[in-house]
N, C-alpha and C positions, 0 to 999 in steps of 0.2 A: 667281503674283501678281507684278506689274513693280513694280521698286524703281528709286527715284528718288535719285542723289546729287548735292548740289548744292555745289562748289567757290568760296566767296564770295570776296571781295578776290584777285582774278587778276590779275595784271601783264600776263600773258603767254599768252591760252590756249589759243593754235596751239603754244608752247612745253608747257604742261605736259601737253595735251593727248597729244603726243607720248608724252611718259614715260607717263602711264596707260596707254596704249595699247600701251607695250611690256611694261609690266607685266603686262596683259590679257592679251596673245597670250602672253607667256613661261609661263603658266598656263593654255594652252591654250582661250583664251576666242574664239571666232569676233565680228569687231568689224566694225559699220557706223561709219562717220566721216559726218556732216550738217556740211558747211562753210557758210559763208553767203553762196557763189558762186564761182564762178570763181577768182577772185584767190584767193583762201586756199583752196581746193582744191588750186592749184596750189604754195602756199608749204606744207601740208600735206605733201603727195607731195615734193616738196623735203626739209622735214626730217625725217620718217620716215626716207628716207637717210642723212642727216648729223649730226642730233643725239646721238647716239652713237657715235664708231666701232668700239666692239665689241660691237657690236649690229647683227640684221638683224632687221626684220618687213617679211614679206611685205606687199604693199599693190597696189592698182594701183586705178585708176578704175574710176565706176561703167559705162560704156561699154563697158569690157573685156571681152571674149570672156572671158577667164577669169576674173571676177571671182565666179562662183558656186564656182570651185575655190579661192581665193586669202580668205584668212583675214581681211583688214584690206579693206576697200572706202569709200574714199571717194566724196561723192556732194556735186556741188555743186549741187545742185536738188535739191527732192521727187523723189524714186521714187515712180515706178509699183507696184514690186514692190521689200522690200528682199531682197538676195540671204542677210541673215544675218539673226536677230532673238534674237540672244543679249544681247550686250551695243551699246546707241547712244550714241554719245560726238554730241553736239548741240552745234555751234558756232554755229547761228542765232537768231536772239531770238525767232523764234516758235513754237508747239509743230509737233514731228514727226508728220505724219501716221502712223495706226496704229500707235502708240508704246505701246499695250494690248501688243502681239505680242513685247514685249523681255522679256527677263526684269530689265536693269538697262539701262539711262536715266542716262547721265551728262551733268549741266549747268556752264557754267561763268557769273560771274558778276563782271563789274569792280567795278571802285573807284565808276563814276561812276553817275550818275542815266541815263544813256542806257545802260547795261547793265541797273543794278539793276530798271529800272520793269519794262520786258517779264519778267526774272526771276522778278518777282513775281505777277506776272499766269499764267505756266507754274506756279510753286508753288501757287498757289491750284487751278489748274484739273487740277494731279495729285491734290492733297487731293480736291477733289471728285470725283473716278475713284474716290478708294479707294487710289491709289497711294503706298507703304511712303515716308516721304521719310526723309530724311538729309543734314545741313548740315554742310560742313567749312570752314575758313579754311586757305586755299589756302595761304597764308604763313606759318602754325605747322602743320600738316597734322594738326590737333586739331579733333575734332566737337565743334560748337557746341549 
């Protein structure tokens, strides 16, 4: 059954995104990244490298030859096919295609009405799947 976490009041959620992600992989979790295009695919792949310097996760695009070997896969458009469907870290405000196939689903969610609205419209439409939800505040890291 796919479980859904939703991280509310984000400042930052190319930044904390990151850190989950390093979490994920340091716990041996196989991780798709869903940017919301280009531009923050590419600031994504940027701080995976630099957001911690003693930390490495592997990453690379979804393009890459090696991305079916390579633990962390970002993708700045819909896949055709995801190369992981363990855990999906969703930086876009609409749902993930075939997002049934994850076993966790992680959303992020700002402060304003142009994050929150599309939010709730994903919340709703994982309830109605069936899908396990789970709501945190990003800023106390306490479930709501």
């Amino acid at each position: 059954m796919t479980r859904a976490q939703f991280y509310h009041n984000v400042e930052d959620p190319v930044a904390l995104a990151c850190e989950l992600v390093a979490r994920a992989h340091a716990s041996g979790r196989l991780i798709s990244i869903r940017a919301a295009g280009p531009e923050m695919a590419a600031r994504i792949d940027h701080e995976l490298w630099t957001f911690d310097p003693q930390s490495f996760v592997p990453h690379v695009r979804a393009d890459s030859p090696l991305a079916p070997q390579t633990p962390v896969v970002i993708h700045a458009a819909a896949p055709v096919t995801w190369p992981h469907e363990d855990v999906l870290f969703n930086l876009a405000d609409d749902l993930p295609e075939a997002f049934s196939g994850f076993r966790m689903i992680v959303e992020f969610v700002g402060r304003g009405d142009a994050s929150r609205k599309p939010a709730r419209a994903r919340w709703m439409h994982y309830k109605r799947e069936g899908v396990q939800l789970t709501a945190f505040d990003a800023t106390t890291r306490e479930r709501l």
